[in-house]
N, CA, C and O atoms as a GROMACS GRO file, in nm:
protein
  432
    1UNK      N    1   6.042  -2.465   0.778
    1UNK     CA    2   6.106  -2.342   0.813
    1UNK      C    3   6.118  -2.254   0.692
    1UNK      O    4   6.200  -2.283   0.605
    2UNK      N    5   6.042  -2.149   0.680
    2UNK     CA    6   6.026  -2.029   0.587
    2UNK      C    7   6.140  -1.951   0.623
    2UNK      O    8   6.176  -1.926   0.738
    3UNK      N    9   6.207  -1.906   0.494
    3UNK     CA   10   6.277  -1.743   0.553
    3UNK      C   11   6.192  -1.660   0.483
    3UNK      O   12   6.247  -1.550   0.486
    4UNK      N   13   6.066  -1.650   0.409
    4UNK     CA   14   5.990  -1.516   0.421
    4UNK      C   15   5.983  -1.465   0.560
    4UNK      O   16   5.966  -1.527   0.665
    5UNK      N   17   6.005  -1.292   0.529
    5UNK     CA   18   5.955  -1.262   0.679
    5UNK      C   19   5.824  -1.230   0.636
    5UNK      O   20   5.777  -1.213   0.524
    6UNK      N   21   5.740  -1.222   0.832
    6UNK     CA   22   5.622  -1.204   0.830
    6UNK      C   23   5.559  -1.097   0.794
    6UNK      O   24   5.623  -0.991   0.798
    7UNK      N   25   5.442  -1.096   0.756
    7UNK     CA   26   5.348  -0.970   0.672
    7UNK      C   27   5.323  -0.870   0.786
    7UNK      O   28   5.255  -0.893   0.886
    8UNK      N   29   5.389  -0.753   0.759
    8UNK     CA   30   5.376  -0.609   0.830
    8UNK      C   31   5.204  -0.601   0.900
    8UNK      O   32   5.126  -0.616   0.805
    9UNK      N   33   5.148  -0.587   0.994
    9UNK     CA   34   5.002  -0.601   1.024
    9UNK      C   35   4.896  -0.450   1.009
    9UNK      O   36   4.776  -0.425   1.003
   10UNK      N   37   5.047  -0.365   1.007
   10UNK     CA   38   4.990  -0.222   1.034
   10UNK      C   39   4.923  -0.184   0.870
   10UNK      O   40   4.977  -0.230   0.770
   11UNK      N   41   4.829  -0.115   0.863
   11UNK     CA   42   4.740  -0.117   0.748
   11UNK      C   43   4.830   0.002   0.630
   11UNK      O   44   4.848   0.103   0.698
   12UNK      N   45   4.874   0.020   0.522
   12UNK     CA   46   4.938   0.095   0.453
   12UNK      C   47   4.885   0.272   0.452
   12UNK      O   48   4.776   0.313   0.412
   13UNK      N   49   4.984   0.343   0.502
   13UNK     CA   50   4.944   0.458   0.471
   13UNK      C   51   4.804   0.528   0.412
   13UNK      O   52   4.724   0.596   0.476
   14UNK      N   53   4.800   0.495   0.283
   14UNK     CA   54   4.747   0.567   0.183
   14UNK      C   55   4.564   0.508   0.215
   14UNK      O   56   4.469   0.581   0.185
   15UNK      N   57   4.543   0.347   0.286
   15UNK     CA   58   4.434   0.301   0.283
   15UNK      C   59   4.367   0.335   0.402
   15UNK      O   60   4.244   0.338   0.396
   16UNK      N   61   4.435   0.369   0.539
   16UNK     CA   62   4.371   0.476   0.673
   16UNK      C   63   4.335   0.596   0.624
   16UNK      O   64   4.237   0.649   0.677
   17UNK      N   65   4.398   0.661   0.522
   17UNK     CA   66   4.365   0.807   0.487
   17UNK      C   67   4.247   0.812   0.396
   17UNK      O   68   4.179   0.915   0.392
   18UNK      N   69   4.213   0.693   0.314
   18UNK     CA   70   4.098   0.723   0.217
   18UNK      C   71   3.957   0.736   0.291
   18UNK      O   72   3.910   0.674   0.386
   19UNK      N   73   3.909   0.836   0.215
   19UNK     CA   74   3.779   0.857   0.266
   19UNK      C   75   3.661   0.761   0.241
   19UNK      O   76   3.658   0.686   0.143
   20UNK      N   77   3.537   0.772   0.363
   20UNK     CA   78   3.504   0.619   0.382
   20UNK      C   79   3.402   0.636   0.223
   20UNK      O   80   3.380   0.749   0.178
   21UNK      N   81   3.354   0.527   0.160
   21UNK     CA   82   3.301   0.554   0.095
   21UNK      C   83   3.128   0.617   0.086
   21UNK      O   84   3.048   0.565   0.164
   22UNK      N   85   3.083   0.718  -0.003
   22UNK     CA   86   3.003   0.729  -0.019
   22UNK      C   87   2.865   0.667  -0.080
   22UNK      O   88   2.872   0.618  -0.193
   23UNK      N   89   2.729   0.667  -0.005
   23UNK     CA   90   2.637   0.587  -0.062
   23UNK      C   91   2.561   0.646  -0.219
   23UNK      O   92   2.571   0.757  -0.272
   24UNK      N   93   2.523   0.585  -0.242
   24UNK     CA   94   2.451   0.654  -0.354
   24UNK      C   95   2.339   0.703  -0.328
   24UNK      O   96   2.317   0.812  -0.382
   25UNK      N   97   2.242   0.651  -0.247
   25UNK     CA   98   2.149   0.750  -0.241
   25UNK      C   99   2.150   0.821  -0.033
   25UNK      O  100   2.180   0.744   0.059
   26UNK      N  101   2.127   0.910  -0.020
   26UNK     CA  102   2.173   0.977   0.088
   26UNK      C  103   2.031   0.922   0.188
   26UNK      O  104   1.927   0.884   0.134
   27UNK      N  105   2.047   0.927   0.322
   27UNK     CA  106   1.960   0.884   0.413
   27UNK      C  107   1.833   1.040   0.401
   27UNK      O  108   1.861   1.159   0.384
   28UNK      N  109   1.724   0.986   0.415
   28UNK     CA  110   1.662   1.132   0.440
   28UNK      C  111   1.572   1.100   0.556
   28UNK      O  112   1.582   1.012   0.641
   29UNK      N  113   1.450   1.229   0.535
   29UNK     CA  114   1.353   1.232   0.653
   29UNK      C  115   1.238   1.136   0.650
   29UNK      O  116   1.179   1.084   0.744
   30UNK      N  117   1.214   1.121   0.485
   30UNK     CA  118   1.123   1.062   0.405
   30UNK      C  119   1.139   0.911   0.429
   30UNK      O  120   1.046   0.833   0.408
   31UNK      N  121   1.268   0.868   0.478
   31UNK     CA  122   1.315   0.713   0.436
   31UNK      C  123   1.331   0.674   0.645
   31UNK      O  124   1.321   0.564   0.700
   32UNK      N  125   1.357   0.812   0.712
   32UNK     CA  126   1.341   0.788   0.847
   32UNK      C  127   1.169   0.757   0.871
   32UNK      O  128   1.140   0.659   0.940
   33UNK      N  129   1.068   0.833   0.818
   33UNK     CA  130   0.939   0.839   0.840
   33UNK      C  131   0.886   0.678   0.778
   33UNK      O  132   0.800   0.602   0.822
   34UNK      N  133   0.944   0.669   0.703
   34UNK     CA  134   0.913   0.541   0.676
   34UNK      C  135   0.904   0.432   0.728
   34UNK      O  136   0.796   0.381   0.760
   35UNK      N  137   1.033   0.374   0.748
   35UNK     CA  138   1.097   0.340   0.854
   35UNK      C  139   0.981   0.307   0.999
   35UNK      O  140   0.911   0.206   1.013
   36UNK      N  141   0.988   0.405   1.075
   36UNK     CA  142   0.883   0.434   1.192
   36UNK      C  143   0.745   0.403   1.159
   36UNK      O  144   0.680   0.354   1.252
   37UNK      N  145   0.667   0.424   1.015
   37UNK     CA  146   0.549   0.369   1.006
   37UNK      C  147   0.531   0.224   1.001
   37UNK      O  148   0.432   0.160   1.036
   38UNK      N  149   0.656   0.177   0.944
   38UNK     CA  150   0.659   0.017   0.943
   38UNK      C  151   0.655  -0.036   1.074
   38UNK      O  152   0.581  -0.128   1.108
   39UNK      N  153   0.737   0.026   1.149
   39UNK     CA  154   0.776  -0.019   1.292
   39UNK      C  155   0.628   0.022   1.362
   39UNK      O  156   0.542  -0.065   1.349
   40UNK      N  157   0.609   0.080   1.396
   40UNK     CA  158   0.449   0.113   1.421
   40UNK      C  159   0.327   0.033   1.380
   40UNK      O  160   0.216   0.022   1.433
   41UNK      N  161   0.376  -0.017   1.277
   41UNK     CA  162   0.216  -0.123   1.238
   41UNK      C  163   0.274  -0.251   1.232
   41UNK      O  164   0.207  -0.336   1.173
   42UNK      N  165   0.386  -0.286   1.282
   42UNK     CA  166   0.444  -0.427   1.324
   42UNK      C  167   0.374  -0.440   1.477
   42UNK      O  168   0.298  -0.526   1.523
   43UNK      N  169   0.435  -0.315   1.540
   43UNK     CA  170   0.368  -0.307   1.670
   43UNK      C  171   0.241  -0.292   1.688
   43UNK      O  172   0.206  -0.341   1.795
   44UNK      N  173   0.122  -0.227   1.605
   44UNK     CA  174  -0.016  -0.254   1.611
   44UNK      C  175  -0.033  -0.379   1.623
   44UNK      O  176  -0.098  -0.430   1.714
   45UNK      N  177   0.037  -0.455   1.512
   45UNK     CA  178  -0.021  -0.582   1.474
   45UNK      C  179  -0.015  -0.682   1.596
   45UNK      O  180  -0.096  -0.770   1.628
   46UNK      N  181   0.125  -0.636   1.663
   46UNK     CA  182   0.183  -0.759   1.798
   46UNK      C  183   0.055  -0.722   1.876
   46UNK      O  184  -0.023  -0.813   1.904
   47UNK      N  185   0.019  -0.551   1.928
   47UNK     CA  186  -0.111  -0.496   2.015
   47UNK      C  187  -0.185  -0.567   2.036
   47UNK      O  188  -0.215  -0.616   2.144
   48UNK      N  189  -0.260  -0.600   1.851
   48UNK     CA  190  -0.382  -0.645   1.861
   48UNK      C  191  -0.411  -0.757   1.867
   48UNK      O  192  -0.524  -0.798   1.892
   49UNK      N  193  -0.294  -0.838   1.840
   49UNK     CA  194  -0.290  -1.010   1.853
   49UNK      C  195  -0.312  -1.022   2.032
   49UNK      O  196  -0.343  -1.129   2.085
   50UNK      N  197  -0.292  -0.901   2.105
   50UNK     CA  198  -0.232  -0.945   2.234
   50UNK      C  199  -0.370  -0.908   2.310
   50UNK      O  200  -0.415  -0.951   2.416
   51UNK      N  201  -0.414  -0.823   2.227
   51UNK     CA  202  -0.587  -0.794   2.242
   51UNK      C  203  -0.677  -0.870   2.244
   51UNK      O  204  -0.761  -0.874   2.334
   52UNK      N  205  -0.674  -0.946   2.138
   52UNK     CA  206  -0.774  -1.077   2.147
   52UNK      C  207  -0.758  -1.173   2.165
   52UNK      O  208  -0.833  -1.267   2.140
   53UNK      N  209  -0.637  -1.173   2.224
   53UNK     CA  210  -0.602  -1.293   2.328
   53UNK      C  211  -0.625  -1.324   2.494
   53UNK      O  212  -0.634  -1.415   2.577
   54UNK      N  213  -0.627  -1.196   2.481
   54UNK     CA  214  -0.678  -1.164   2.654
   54UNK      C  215  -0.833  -1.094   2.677
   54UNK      O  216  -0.861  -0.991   2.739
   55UNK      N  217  -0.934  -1.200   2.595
   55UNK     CA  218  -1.074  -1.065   2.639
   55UNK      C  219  -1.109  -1.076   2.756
   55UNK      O  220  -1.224  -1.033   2.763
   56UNK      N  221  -1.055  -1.128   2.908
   56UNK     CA  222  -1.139  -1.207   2.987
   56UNK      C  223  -1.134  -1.024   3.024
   56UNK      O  224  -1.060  -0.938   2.975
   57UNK      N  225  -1.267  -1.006   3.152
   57UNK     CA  226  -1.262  -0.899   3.212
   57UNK      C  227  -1.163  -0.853   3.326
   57UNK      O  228  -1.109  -0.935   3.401
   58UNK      N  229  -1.146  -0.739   3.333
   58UNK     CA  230  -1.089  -0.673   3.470
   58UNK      C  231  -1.176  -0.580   3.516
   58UNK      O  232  -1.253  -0.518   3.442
   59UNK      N  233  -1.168  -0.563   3.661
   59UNK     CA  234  -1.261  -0.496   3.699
   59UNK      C  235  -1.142  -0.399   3.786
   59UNK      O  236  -1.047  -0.440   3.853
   60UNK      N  237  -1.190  -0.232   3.755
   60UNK     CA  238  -1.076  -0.121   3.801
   60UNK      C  239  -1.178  -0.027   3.858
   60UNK      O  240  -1.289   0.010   3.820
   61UNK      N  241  -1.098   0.002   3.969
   61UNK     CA  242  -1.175   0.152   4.046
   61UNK      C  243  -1.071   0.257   4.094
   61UNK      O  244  -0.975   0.229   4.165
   62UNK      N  245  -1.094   0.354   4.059
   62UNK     CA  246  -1.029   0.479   4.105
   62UNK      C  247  -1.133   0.595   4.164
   62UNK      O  248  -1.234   0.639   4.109
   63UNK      N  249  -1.079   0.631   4.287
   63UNK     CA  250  -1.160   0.739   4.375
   63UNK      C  251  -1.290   0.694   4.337
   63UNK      O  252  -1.282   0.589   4.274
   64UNK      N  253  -1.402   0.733   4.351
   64UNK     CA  254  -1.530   0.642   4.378
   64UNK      C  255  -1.618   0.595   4.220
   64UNK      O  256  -1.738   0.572   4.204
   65UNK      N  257  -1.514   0.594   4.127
   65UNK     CA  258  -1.565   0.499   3.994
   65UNK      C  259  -1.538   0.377   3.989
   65UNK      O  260  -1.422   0.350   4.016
   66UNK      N  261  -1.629   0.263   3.955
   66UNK     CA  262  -1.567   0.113   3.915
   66UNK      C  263  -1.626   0.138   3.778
   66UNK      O  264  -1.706   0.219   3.732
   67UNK      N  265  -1.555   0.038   3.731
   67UNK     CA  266  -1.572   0.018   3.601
   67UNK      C  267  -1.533  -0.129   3.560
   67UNK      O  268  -1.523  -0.210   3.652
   68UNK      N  269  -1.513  -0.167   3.448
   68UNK     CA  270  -1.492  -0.309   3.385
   68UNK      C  271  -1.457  -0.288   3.232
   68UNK      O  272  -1.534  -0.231   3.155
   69UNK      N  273  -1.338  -0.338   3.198
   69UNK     CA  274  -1.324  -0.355   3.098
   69UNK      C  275  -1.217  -0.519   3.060
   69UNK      O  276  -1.142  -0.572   3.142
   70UNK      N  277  -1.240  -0.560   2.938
   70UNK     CA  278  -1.109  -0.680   2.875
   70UNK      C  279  -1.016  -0.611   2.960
   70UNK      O  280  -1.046  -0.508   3.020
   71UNK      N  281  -0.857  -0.691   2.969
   71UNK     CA  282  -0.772  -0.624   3.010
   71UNK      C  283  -0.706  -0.618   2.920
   71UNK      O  284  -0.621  -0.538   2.957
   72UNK      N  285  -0.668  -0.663   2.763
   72UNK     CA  286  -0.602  -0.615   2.664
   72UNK      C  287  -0.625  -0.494   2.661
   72UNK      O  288  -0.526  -0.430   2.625
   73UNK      N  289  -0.712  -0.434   2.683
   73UNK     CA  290  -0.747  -0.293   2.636
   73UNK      C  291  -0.757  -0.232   2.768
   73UNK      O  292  -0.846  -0.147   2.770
   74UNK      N  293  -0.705  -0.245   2.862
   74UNK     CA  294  -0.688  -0.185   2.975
   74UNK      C  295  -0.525  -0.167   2.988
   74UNK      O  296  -0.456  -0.085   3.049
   75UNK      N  297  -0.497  -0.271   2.909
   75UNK     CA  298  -0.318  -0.263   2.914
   75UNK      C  299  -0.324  -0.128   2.785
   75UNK      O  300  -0.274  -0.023   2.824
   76UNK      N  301  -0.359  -0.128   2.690
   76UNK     CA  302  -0.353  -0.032   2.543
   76UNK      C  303  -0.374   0.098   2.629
   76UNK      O  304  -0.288   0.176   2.669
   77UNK      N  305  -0.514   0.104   2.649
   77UNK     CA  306  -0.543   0.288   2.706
   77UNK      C  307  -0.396   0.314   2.812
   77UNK      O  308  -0.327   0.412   2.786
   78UNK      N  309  -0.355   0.225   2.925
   78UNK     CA  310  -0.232   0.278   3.002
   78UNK      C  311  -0.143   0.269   2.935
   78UNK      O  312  -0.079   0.367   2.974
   79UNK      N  313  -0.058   0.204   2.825
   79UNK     CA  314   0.044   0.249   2.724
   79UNK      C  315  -0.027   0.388   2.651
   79UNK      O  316   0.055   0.474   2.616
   80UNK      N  317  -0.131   0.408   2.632
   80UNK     CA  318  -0.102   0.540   2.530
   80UNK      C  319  -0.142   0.656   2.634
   80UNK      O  320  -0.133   0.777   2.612
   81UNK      N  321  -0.182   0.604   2.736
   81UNK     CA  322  -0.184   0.750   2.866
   81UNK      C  323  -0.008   0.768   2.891
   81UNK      O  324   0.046   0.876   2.913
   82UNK      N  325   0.076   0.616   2.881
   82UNK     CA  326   0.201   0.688   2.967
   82UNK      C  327   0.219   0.732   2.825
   82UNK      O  328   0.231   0.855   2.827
   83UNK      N  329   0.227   0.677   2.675
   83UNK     CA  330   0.302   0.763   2.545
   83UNK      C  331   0.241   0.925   2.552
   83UNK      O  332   0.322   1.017   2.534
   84UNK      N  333   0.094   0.956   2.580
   84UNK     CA  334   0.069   1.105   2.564
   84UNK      C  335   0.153   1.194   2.677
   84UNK      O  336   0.188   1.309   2.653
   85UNK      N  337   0.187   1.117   2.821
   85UNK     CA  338   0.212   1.212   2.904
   85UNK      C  339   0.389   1.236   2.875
   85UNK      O  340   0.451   1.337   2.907
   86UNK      N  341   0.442   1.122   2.811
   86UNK     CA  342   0.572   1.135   2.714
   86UNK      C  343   0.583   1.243   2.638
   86UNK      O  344   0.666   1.329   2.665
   87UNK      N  345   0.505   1.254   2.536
   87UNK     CA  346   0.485   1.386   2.495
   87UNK      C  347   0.425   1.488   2.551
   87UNK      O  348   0.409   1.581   2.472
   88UNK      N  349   0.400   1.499   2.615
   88UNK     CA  350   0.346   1.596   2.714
   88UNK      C  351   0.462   1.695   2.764
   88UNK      O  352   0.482   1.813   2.737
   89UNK      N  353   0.550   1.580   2.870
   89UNK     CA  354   0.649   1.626   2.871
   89UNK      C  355   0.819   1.677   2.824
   89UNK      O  356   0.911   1.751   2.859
   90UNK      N  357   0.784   1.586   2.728
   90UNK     CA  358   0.850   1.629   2.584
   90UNK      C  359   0.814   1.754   2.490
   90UNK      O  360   0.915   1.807   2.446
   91UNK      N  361   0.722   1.799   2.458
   91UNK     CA  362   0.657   1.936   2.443
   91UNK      C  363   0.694   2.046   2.537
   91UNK      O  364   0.724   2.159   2.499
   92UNK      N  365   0.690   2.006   2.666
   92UNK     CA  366   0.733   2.128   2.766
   92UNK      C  367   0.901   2.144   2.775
   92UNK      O  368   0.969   2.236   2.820
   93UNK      N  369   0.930   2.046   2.728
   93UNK     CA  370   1.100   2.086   2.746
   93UNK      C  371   1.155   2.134   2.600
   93UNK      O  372   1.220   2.237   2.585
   94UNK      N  373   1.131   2.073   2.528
   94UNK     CA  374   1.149   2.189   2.440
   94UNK      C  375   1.067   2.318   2.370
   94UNK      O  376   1.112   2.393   2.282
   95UNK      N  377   0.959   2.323   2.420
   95UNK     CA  378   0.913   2.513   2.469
   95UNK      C  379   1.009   2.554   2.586
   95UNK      O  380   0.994   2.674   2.608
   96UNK      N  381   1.056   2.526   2.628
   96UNK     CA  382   1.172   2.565   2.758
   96UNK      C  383   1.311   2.567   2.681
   96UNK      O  384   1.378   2.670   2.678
   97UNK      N  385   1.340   2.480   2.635
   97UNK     CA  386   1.488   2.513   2.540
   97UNK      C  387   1.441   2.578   2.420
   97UNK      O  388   1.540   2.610   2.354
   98UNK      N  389   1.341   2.610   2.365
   98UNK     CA  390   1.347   2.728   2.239
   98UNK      C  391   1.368   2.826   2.321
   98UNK      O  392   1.468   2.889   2.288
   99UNK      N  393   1.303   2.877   2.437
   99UNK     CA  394   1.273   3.010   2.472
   99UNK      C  395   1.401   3.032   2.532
   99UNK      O  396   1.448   3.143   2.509
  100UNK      N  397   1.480   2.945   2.614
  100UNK     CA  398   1.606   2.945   2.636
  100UNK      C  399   1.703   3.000   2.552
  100UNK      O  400   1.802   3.066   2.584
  101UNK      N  401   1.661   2.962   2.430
  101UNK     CA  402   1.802   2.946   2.298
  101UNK      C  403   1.719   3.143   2.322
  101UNK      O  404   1.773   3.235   2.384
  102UNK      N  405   1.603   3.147   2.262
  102UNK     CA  406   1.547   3.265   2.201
  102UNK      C  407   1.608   3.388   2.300
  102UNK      O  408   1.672   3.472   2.236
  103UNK      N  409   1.599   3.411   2.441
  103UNK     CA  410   1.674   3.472   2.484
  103UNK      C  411   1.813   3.493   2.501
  103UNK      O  412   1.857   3.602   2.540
  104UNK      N  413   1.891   3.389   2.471
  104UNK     CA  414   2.008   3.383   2.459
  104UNK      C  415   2.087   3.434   2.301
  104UNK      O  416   2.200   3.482   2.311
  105UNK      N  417   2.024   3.421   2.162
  105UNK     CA  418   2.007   3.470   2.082
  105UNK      C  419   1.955   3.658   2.087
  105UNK      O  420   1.997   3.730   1.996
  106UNK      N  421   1.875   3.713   2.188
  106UNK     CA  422   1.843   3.833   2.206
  106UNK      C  423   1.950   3.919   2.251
  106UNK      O  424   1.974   4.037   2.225
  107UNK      N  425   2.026   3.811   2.342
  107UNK     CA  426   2.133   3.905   2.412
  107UNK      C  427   2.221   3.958   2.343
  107UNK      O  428   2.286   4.061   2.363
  108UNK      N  429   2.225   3.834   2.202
  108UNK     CA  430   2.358   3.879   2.138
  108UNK      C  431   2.385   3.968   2.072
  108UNK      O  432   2.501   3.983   2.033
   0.00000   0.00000   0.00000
């Protein structure tokens, strides 16, 4: 049986108010771009492992073409058809919110 009383839990004044600390070197665009190229050729690398693992053929027809290709590379061309139409439509929405902002900026 202690008669210390127990330690207050609430954090002292002065240490909620300090500001959080600063890094030394600041995040940039250069260190984001980076970043994304690494991540990008991690993911080539998983691609292409997944490429020559699967050469057997597939055989695809749309409206009156057949064709044949591996299906690793039938899976690649439909990932970068849905990534272009991503940007595709990513491009059109913001030409739609500049021109948005741009008239709204005119009025003023």
């Amino acid at each position: 049986m202690s008669s210390d009383p127990a330690p207050d839990p609430r954090p002292e004044p002065d240490a909620a108010a300090a500001p959080p600390p600063v890094p030394a070197v600041p995040y940039t665009r250069a260190a984001g771009l980076w970043s994304s190229l690494i991540l990008g050729f991690l993911i080539l690398i998983v691609l292409l492992i997944f490429i020559t693992q699967n050469p057997s053929s597939a055989d695809f027809q749309f409206l009156t073409w057949h064709w044949s290709l591996p299906l690793g590379v039938a899976i690649l061309l439909a990932a970068v058809g849905g990534g272009l139409l991503t940007v595709l439509v990513g491009t059109a929405r913001i030409y739609q919110l500049r021109r948005a902002a741009k008239k709204l900026s005119a009025r003023r």
